[in-house]
C-alpha positions in Angstrom: 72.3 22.8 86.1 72.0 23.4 82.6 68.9 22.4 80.6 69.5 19.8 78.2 68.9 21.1 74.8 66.9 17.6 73.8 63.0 18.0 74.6 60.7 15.2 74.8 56.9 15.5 73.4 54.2 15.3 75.3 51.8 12.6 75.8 49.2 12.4 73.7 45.7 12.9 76.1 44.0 9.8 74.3 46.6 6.9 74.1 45.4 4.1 73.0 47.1 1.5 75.3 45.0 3.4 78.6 41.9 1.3 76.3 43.3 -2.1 75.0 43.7 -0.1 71.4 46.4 -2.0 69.6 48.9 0.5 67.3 48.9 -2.4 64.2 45.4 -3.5 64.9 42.7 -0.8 66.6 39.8 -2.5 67.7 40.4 -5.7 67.0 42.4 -8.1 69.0 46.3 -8.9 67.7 46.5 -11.8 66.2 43.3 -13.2 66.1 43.5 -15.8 63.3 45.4 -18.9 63.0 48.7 -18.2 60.3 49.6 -20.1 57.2 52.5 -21.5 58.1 54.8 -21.6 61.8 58.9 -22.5 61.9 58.4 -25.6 63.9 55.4 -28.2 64.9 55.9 -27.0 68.4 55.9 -23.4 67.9 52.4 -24.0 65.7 51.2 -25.3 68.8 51.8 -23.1 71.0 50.6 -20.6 68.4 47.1 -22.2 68.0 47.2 -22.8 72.3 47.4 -19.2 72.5 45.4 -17.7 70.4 43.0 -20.6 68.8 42.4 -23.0 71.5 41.1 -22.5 75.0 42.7 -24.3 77.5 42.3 -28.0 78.3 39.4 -27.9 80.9 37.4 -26.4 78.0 37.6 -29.0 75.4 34.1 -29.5 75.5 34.0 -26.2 74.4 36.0 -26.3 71.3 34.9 -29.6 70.6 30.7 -28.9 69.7 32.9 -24.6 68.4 34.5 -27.6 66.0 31.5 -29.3 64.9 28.7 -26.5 64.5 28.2 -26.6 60.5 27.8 -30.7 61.2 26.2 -30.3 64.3 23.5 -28.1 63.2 22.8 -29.5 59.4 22.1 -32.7 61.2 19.7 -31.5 64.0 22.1 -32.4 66.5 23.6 -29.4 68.2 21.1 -28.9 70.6 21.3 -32.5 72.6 25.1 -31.6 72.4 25.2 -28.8 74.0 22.5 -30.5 76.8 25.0 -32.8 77.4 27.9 -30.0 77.7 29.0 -29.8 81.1 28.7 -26.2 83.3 32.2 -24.9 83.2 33.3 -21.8 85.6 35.3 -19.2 84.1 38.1 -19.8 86.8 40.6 -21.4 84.4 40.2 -18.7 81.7 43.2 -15.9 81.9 43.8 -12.9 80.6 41.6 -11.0 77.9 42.6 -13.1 74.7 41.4 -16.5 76.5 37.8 -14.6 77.6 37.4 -13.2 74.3 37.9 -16.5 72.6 35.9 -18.4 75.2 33.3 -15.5 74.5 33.3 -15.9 70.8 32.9 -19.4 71.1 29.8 -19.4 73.2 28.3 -16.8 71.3 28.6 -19.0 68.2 27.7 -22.1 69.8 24.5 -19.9 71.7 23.6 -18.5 68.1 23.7 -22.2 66.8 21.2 -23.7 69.0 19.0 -20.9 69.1 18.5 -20.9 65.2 19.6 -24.4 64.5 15.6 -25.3 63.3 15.1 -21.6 61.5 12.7 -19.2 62.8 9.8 -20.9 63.3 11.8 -23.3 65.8 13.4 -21.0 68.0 13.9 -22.1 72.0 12.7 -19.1 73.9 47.0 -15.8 64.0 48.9 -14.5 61.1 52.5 -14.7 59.8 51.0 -12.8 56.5 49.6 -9.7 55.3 46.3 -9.6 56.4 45.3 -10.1 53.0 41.5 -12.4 52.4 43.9 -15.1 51.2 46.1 -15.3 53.9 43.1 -15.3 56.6 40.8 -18.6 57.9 38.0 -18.2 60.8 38.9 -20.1 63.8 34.9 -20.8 64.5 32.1 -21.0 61.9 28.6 -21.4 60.9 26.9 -22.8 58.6 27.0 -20.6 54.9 30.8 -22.3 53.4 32.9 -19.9 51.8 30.7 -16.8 52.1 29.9 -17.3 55.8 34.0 -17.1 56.2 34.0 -14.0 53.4 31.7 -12.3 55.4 33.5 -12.4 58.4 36.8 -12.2 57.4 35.3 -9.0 54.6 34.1 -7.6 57.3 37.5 -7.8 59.4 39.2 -6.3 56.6 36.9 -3.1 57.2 38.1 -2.9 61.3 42.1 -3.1 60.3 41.9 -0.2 57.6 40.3 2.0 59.5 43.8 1.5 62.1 45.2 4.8 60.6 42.1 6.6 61.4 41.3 5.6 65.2 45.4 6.2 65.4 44.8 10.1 64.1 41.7 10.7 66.3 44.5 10.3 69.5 46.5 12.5 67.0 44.2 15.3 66.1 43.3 15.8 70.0 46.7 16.3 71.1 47.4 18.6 68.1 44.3 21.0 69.6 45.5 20.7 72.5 49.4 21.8 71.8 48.1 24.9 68.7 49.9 22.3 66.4 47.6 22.9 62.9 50.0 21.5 60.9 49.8 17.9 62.9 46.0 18.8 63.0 46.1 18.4 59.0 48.0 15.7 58.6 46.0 13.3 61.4 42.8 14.8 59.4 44.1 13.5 56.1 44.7 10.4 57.6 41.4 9.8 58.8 39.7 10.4 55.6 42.2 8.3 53.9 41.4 5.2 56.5 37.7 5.7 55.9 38.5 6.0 51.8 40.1 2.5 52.7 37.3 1.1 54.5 34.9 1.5 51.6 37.7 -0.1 49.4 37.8 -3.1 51.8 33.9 -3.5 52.2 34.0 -3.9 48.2 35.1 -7.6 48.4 31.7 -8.5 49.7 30.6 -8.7 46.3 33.4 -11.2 45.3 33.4 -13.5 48.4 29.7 -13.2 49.7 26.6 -15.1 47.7 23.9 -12.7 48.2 21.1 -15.7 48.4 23.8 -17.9 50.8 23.7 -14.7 53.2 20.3 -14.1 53.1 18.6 -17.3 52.9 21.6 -19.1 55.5 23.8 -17.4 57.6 21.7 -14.1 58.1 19.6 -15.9 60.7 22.2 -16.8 62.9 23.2 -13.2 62.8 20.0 -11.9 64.7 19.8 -12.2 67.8 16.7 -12.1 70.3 16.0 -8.6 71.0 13.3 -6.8 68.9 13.0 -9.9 66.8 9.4 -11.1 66.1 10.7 -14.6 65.8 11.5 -14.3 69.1 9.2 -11.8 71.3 9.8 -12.6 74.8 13.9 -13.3 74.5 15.9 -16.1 75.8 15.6 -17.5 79.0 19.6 -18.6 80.6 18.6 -21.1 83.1 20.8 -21.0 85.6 21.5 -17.3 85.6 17.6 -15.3 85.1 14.5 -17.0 86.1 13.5 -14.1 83.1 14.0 -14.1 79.6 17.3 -12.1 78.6 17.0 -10.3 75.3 20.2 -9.6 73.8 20.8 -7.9 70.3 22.2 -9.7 67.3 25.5 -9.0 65.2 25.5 -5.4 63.5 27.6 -2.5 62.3 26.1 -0.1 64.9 28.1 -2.1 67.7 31.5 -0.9 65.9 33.8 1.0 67.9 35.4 2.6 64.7 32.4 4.7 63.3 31.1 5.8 67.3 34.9 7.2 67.4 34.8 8.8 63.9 31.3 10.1 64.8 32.5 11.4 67.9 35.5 12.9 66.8 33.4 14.9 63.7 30.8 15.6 65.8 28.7 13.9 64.0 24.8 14.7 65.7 22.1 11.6 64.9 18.7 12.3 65.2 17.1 11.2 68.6 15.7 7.5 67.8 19.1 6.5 65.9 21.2 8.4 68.4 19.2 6.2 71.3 19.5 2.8 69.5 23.6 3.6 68.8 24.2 4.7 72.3 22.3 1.1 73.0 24.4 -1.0 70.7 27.5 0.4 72.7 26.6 -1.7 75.4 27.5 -4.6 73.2 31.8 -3.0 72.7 34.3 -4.0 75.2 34.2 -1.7 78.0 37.7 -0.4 77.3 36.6 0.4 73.8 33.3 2.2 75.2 35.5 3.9 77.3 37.7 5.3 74.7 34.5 6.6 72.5 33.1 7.9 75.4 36.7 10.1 75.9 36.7 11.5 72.9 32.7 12.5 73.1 34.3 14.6 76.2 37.3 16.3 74.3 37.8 19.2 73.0 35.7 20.0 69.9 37.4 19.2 66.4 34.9 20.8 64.8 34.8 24.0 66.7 37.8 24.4 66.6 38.1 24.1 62.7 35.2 26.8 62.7 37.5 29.4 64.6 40.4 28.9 63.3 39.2 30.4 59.6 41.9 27.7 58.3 41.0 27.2 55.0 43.2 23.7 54.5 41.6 22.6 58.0 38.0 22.9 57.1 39.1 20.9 53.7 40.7 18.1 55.3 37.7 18.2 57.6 34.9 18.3 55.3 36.7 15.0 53.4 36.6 13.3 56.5 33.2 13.9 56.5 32.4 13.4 53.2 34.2 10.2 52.8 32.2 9.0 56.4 29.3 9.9 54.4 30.1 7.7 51.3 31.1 5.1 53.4 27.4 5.1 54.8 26.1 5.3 51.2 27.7 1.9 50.5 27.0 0.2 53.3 23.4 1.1 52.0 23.9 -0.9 48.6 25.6 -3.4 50.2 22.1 -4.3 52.7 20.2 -3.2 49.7 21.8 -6.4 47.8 22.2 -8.9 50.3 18.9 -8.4 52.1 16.8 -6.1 49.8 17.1 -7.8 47.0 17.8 -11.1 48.4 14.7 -10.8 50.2 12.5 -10.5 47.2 14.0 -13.2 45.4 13.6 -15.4 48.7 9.7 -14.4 48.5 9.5 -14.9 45.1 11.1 -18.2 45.2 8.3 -19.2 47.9 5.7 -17.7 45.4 6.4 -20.8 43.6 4.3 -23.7 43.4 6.8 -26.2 42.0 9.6 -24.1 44.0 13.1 -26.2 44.8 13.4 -27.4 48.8 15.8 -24.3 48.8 18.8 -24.4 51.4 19.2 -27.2 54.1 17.9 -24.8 56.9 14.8 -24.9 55.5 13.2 -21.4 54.1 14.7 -18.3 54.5 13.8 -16.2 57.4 11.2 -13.8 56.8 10.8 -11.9 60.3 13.7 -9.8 59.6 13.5 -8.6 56.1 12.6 -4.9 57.0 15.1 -5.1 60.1 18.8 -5.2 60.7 20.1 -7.8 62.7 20.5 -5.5 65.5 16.8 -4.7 65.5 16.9 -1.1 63.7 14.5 -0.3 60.9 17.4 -1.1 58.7 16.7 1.5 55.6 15.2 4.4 57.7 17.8 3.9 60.0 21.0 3.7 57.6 19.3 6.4 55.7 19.3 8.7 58.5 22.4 8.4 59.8 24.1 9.0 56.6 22.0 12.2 55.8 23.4 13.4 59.4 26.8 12.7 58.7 26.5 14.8 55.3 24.9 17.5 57.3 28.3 17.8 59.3 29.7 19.1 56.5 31.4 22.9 57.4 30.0 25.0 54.5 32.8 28.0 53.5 
């Protein structure tokens, strides 16, 4: 029988599907927000049942998810939550209903743990996804700069979709001798990473730097390497032992392990240790997927063999602009904790000082540590001056 003269590529070794990697939206689930507008009353609701409601045995749930700014500026959301009743998961189906039922009572957790401050601590969118067009579907207290942070910081996750879609790109082009594919997915990434910076740059217009630090930074950390909180949290009902969890950070993002991995990017040993740590807190799938591409072939050595002169370009501006990412991220801390921080001490300095924010006065067991627990300037420092020493010199 005669070959057909059509040929079909082969499948890329990393596709993203294998590791609940969405094509539009990487690392973050699809649709995740609420949209502005739907074509009919009952398709809204359906809408918001799938994606920003969890079903009806969970109401108590959503109903304290609902109520946490209120809840926790009155002193209330503790006795709530005492009264909540114990739910199983049972009801909960598929991953989008155990994410949101996992978001929600990690809000609601990080609510009553901080809801007196740090001294009393208990041991969908039809739109571009454009700030504008976006609204949380849980939040905290901090107004309009607790939802720019979040929704900021979202912004970040979906431009870096080109990148995590060239990584699968770039590691079938090895595999297949394919340089010219090789330097196309490489341009790619750096442009994703270019973008990320871009999109980290609204901070500055939809983030208060005193609103961050002195409100919504606290309910950010979380009880693991945190003086406030030395022994962890004890779940009754599941460890007679205190559990010590890490809070919210950009360590736990699956993007920069997978850029990182990809670049061959080498930490020193204390940052390498506390990133490998902070994958614990990825979805597994999304661990898995970094973890494949730590076990690929090596971009890097393979760059170096070639002698391709546009390959080791394309390569070093991937680095490079991973590098100036980092950098910014810096100024970024630097302002909203930094800065904020001194201002916060300052303010406290004061004799006559103002009441300050609702919650009382700002944190102060955090200010030289990220929420995650690093040493949050040694540790940013470093692993930016390691990514610039990936570099390929000619």
């Amino acid at each position: 029988m005669q070959a057909s003269g059509d040929t079909e590529e082969p499948p890329l070794p990393l596709a993203l599907s294998r590791f609940q990697v969405s094509e539009e939206f990487g690392f973050l689930l699809p649709d995740p927000l609420v949209g502005a507008g739907c074509a009919s009353p009952s398709a809204c609701h359906r809408k918001i049942e799938g994606l920003t409601e969890l079903p009806a045995p969970y109401g108590p749930w959503m109903d304290i998810a609902h109520e946490l700014p209120q809840l926790i500026a009155s002193h209330q959301l503790r006795s709530r939550v005492h009264q909540m009743p114990q739910l199983s998961s049972q009801h909960l189906r598929g991953r989008e209903e155990l994410h949101l039922a996992h978001l929600v009572l990690s809000f609601i957790t990080m609510g009553y743990v901080w809801q007196e401050g740090e001294e009393g601590t208990v041991q969908v969118k039809a739109r571009p996804l454009e700030i504008e067009n976006l609204d949380t579907i849980i939040t905290l207290p901090g107004g309009e700069s607790l939802q720019g942070f979040i929704l900021v910081t979202l912004l970040v996750e979906k431009a870096a979709v080109p990148g995590i879609k060239a990584i699968s790109r770039a590691l079938g082009a090895i595999l297949q001798g394919d340089e010219e594919t090789l330097h196309r997915a490489l341009e790619e990434l750096a442009g994703a990473i270019e973008a990320m910076r871009e999109a980290l740059r609204q901070m500055h217009d939809h983030v208060d730097p005193e609103v961050f630090y002195s409100e919504i930074r606290i309910f950010l950390s979380g009880w693991k390497d945190n003086p406030a909180m030395p022994h962890g949290l004890i779940y009754e009902g599941v460890s007679p032992e205190p559990l010590a969890y890490s809070g919210g950070s950009a360590a736990q993002s699956s993007v920069l392990h997978a850029f990182d991995e990809l670049l061959g990017i080498c930490h020193r040993q204390d940052c390498a240790a506390f990133l490998h740590r902070m994958r614990d807190y990825m979805p597994p799938p999304h661990r898995a997927f970094v973890e494949e591409i730590r076990g690929a072939v090596s971009l890097k050595q393979h760059v170096l063999s070639s002698g391709d002169e546009r390959l080791r370009a394309a390569f070093n501006r991937c680095v490079s602009a991973l590098t100036d990412f980092r950098s910014y991220h810096i100024s970024i801390v630097t302002k909203y904790i930094a800065t904020a921080a001194a201002k916060a001490r300052a303010r406290r300095a004061q004799p006559c000082a103002s009441a300050g924010p609702a919650l009382g006065k700002p944190p102060s067991a955090l200010e030289a540590k990220g929420t995650g627990g690093s040493h949050i300037f040694s540790f940013l420092k470093s692993i930016r001056d390691t990514t610039r020493e990936g570099m390929i010199s000619a």
